[in-house]
VOBAVEX-664826 format. One record per residue (C-alpha): residue in one letter; x, y, z. Coordinates in steps of 0.5 Angstrom, whole numbers, plus 500, padded with zeros to 3 digits. Layout:
<rs>
aXYZ;...
</rs>
This chain:
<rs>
x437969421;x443965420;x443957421;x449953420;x450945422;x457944426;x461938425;x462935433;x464929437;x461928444;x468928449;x466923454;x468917456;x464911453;x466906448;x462909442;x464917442;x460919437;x459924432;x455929433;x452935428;x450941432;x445946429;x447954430;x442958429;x444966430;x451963435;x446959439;x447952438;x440949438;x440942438;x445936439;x445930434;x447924433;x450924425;x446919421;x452918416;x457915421;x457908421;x458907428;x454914431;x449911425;x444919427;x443915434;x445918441;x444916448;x439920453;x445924457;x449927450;x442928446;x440934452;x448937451;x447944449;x442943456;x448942460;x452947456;x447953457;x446950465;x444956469;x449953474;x455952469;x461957471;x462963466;x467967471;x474965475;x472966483;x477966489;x474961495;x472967500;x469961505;x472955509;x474949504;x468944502;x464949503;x463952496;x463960498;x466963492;x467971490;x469973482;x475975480;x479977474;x483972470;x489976471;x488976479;x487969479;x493967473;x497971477;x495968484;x497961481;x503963478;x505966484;x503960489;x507955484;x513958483;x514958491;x512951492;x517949485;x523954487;x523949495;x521941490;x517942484;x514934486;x510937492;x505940485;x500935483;x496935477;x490930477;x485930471;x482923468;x476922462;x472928463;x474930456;x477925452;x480929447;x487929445;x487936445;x483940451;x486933455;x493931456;x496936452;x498944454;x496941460;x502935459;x507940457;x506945463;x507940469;x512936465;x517943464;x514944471;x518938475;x511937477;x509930480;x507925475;x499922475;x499914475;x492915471;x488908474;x482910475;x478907470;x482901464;x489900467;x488893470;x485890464;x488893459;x494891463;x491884463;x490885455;x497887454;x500881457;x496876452;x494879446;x499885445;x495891444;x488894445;x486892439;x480887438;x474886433;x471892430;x464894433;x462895426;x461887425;x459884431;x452884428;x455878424;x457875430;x453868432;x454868439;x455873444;x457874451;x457881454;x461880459;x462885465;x457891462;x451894461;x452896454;x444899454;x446904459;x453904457;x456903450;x448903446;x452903439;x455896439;x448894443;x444896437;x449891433;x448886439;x440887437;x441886429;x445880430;x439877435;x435879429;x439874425;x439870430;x444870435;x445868442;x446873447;x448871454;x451876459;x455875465;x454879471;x452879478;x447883477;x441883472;x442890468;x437892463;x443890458;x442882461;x434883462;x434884454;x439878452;x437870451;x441868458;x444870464;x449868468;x450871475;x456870478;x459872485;x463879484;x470878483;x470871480;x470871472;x477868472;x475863476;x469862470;x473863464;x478857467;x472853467;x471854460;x477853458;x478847462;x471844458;x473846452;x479842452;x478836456;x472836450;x476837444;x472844443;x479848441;x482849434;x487846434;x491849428;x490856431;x493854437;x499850434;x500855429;x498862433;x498861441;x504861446;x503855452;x499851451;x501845454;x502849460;x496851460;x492845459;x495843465;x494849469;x486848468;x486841469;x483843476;x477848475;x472843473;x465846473;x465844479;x470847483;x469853478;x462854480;x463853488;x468859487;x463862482;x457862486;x453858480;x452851477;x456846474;x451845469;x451853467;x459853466;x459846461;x453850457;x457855456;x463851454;x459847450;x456852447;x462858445;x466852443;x461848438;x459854435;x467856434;x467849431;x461850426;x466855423;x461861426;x463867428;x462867436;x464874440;x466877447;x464884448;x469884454;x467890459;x471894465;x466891470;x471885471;x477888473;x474892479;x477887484;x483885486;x485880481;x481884475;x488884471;x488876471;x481875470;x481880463;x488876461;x484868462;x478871458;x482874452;x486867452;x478864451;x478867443;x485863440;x483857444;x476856439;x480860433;x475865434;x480870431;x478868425;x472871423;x472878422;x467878426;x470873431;x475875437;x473879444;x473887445;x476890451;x479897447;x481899441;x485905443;x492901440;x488901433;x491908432;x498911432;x497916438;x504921438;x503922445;x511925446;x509931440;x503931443;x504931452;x512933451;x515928457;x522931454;x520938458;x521934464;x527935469;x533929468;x531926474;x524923473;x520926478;x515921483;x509918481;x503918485;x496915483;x490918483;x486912485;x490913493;x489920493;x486920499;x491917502;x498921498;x493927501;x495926508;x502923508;x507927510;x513929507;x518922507;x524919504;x520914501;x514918499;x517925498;x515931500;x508933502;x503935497;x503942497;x499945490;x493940486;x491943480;x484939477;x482938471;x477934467;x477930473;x472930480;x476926485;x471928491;x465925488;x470919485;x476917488;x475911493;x475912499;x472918500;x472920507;x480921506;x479924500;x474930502;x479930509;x486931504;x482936499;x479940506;x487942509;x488949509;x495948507;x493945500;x493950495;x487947490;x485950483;x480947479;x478948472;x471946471;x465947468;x460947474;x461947482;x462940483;x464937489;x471938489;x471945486;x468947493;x474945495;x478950491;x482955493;x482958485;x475956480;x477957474;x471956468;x473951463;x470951456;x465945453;x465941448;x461945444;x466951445;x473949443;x477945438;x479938437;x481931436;x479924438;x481917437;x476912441;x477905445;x469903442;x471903434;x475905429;x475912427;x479918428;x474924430;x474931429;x471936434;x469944431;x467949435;x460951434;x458957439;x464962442;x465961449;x460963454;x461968459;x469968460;x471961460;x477958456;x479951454;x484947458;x489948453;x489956453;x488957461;x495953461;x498957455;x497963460;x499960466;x506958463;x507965461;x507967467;x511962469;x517964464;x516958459;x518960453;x519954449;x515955443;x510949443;x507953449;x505958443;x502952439;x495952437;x490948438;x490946431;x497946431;x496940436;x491936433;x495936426;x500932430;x494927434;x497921430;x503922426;x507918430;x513916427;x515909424;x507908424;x503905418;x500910414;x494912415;x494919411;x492923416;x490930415;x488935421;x484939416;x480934412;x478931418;x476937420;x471937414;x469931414;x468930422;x471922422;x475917418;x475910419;x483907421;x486902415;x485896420;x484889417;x477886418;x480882422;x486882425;x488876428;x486871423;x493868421;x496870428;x501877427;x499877435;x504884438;x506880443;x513879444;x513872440;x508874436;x502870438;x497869442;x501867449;x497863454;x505863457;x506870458;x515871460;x514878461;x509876467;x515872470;x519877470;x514882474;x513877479;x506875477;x503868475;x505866467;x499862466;x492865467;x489863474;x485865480;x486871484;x480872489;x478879492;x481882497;x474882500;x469876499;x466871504;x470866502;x476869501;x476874508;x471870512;x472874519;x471880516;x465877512;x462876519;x461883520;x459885513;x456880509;x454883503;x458884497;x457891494;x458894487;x456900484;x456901476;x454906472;x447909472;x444909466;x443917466;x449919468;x457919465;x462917471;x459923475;x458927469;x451929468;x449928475;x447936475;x443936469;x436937473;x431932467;x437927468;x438927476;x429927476;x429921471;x435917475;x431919481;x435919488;x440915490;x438907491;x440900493;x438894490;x437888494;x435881494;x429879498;x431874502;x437879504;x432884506;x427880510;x433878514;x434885516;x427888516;x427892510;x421893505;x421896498;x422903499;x425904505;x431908507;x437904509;x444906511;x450901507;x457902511;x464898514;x470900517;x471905512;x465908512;x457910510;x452911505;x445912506;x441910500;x433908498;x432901497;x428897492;x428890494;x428886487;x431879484;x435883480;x441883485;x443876487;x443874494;x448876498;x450882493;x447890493;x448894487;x448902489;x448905481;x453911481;x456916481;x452921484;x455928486;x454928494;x451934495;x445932491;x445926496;x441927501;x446925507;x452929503;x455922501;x455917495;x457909495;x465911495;x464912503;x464904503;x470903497;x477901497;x484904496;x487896495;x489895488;x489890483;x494885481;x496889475;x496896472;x495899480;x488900479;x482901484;x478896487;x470899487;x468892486;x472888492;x467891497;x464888503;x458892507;x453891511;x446894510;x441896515;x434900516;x436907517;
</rs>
């Protein structure tokens, strides 16, 4: 008997990106643990990825190409060869390439986050193909956008501090379900006695769990943050050294907040006035005690139509009180602009055409689907290649997307690990290593450690990485360029090379070794200013917005749908809706994986008590959610949790596993942000009724 323990990093998309050790016994991986060496992963792992070699060994994973023998949407596949099936794509992409490469698109997202098996090989082929490029929103571009404008980059308090910390808002997440390493921080620092306060609408577990909970209307947390900073400065809460010496605006914005008295701001929150003087009051005295007070700053907030202002008015909060500080002060939304990431070495955007092809965005595919060719537009989409992505079960507005994916003139390849929705569309299937089986390299967005991934098991079945199937097609399609012959490794060793970086002494192959190494970042980054802004400061007045015909000062953008900003529309459908993660799922990653799916349940509806007796539902009754767009059927749990006026449909399931063949994204929108052209998931009014 041969055992051996792997160095690993678990792929998905979630801020802690831990390290993993897997245990091989004879060429099988046999367990999937967390590293107890790795500060952050700390030897801890979250329900879903401690089950990883369940999913990797998943009767139903996809071992073999397969071509469609049935309608589209109907999953009817037969096996194929890999040359068959390389030569079929090849074939059909350079038909469609030889009349405008545009009319080839690529969509993939987070499914693996790694830097190799993601928008690497796959980024060289479609830029030497001239293929449409991919506006990647679906996820952070409104925040982050938002980020941008005040801070400069992602970069935010380390994870590793936040248990020093002596007040914490968790704004905007469920860390419990979502980001469990900086929640054991979050727990330490409570021992210590800090104060947890979270802001959500909805009473997650993560909120259950903290001292205090705010639960304000969807879309609104600009609003909130404008009132905060109003009682902070009308109460002489701030810093004024930090502010003179590291902040851009202030005057302006003085005035600009002047407006949102906690009376304005809790008519247009849904809360009390006491709630938002409290908060004020307590964020910025505990500044003032030269304490350390903490955002933990998550993307719930910018799943509305002012999602990019309301991330903007909450990173002005941190510079205001001087939390910047203390290690252990500040706000964190991201840390991916901690690391030198050499995205041209690694994607090639030089391989492209002299004329820039189009861009489209994932997050209104449904709509680009179905568009005909036009001088604004371009040509009809003719060719998608999925990868890392499942857009049927995931792009707003689903019924549009299913309605794209189901034309017959659409020729649709899918890498993939299982039958997703959408691979039930594909006219190719083609069967995409896991985690366990490929090479590569990782940077995070939840701390500051660059991770390596080993493969630990040899591919099952006739699976390849992502990197070595667009190797294949890109021979076939006469690229000859010798970075379509570099390895994975070959790729990896120049993850963070970028030039004119700081050092971080980088090596590919000792990182290999180790598994991880922490970046040389300060404790904390901001303490004197240094801001990588355009003036180097905090800019509460930002110029670049000016010119991009956007307010310049923090404000309020209200949601494309709310009561109070579309009141017809509210007389229909009454009911603000959100659907954030479900704690056993990943995205839609997992959904399939029958002990997560049995524990999560089926799909549910929370809603308020009085909401439910108004229509005549109970506890456990099946009620259908729908709008103009579309419906959902789904069980109810009538529960406090949801503030009235708002159901919570926890996401995303796969469609075929709902008993009505739908998920909550019938009723989502294709509206987009303010900024960052993301997608609205939040900003959704429905109506609800016993099915």
């Amino acid at each position: 008997m041969t055992v051996s323990i792997v160095r690993a990093t678990c792929p998905h998309d979630c801020p802690d990106t831990c390290a993993l050790l897997v245990t091989v016994q004879d060429g099988v991986a046999t367990q999937v643990r967390g590293d107890p060496e790795h500060p952050t992963t700390a030897g801890a792992l979250c329900t879903k990825v401690s089950r990883y070699a369940e999913r990797t060994y998943h009767k139903d994973r996809l071992l073999y190409p397969m071509k469609r023998v049935g309608k589209k949407g109907e999953g009817k596949f037969e096996r194929i060869g890999w040359d068959e099936a390389l030569d079929t794509i090849a074939t059909r992409l350079k038909a469609i390439a030889a009349r405008d490469p545009q009319a080839i698109l690529p969509y993939s997202y987070a499914g693996t986050m790694g830097l190799v098996q993601g928008e690497s090989m796959a980024g060289r082929f479609f830029h030497k193909l001239g293929a449409s490029l991919l506006e990647r929103t679906i996820c952070a571009s409104a925040g982050g956008a938002g980020y941008l404008y005040t801070i400069g980059a992602r970069i935010g308090t380390d994870v590793e501090q936040f248990q020093n910390a002596r007040l914490i808002l968790i704004w905007g997440g469920n860390p419990v379900a979502s980001n469990l390493h900086f929640w054991m921080r979050a727990q330490e620092a409570k021992r210590r006695g800090a104060k947890l306060i979270a802001i959500d609408p909805y009473r997650s577990l993560t909120a259950e769990k903290c001292h205090q909970h705010i639960a304000l209307l969807p879309g609104t947390d600009a609003a909130l943050a404008l009132g905060l900073m109003h009682v902070l400065i009308r109460e002489k809460l701030i810093d004024e050294d930090y502010v003179a010496r590291h902040t851009l605006g202030f005057d302006q914005l003085k005035e600009r907040v002047q407006e949102w008295t906690p009376q304005r701001t809790a008519q247009v929150c849904g809360i009390a006035a006491a709630e938002v003087e409290q908060l004020a009051r307590e964020y910025g005295s505990t500044a003032q005690r030269g304490e350390a007070v903490a955002i933990r700053l998550n993307y719930g907030v910018q799943r509305v139509h002012g999602g990019g202002m309301a991330v903007r008015n909450i990173a002005c909060l941190p510079a205001l009180v001087g939390a910047w500080r203390h290690a252990a002060g500040g706000v964190q939304l991201s840390s991916s602009d901690s690391f030198p990431k050499n995205s041209r070495a690694l994607q090639r955007p030089d391989l492209m055409p002299a004329q820039r092809p189009r861009t489209i965005n994932m997050s209104t595919i449904g709509d680009d689907l179905l568009r005909a060719a036009a001088p604004d537009f371009g040509p009809r989409i003719e060719a998608l290649v999925v990868y890392n992505a499942n857009p049927v079960a995931v792009a707003p507005e689903s019924a549009k997307v299913a309605q794209g994916f189901a034309r017959e003139d659409l020729f649709t390849v899918v890498l993939e690990h299982f039958q997703t929705d959408t691979a039930d569309y594909a006219d190719i299937l083609l069967p995409a290593t896991t985690q366990l089986e490929h090479v590569d390299i990782h940077a995070t967005y939840g701390h500051l450690y660059m991770m390596a991934n080993n493969a630990a098991i040899a591919p099952l079945g006739e699976a390849k990485p992502n990197t070595e199937i667009f190797r294949l097609l890109a021979q076939r399609m006469g690229f000859d360029d010798p970075c379509f012959r570099e390895s994975d490794d070959d790729i990896a060793a120049q993850a963070f090379n970028r030039a004119n970086e700081r050092a971080i002494h980088f090596d590919w192959d000792a990182l290999k070794r180790k598994g991880w190494q922490k970046l040389n970042m300060p404790d904390a980054p901001f303490a004197e200013g240094g801001f990588p802004t355009p003036s180097g400061k905090c800019e509460f007045y930002c110029e670049r917005m000016l010119h991009e015909g956007l307010d310049p000062l923090p404000t309020y953008i209200p949601p494309h749908e709310s009561v109070a900003s579309n009141p017809e529309l509210a007389k229909t459908y009454p009911l603000a809706m959100i659907s954030p993660p479900a704690r056993n799922f990943l995205n839609s990653t997992f959904v399939n994986v029958e002990s997560l799916r049995d524990t999560e349940g089926e799909p549910h509806l929370d809603i308020h008590p009085v909401d439910a007796i108004e229509r005549g539902i109970e506890d456990g009754n099946r009620v259908r959610i729908h709008n103009a767009r579309g419906s959902f059927f789904a069980k109810a749990r009538v529960t406090d949790r949801a503030r009235q006026g708002l159901v919570v449909g926890l996401s995303i399931w796969w469609k075929k596993f709902a008993a009505d063949g739908k998920n909550a994204n019938e009723v989502t929108s294709q509206r987009l942000t303010d900024m960052g052209n993301a997608p609205t998931f939040y900003d959704v009014l429905v109506q609800v009724e016993k099915a």
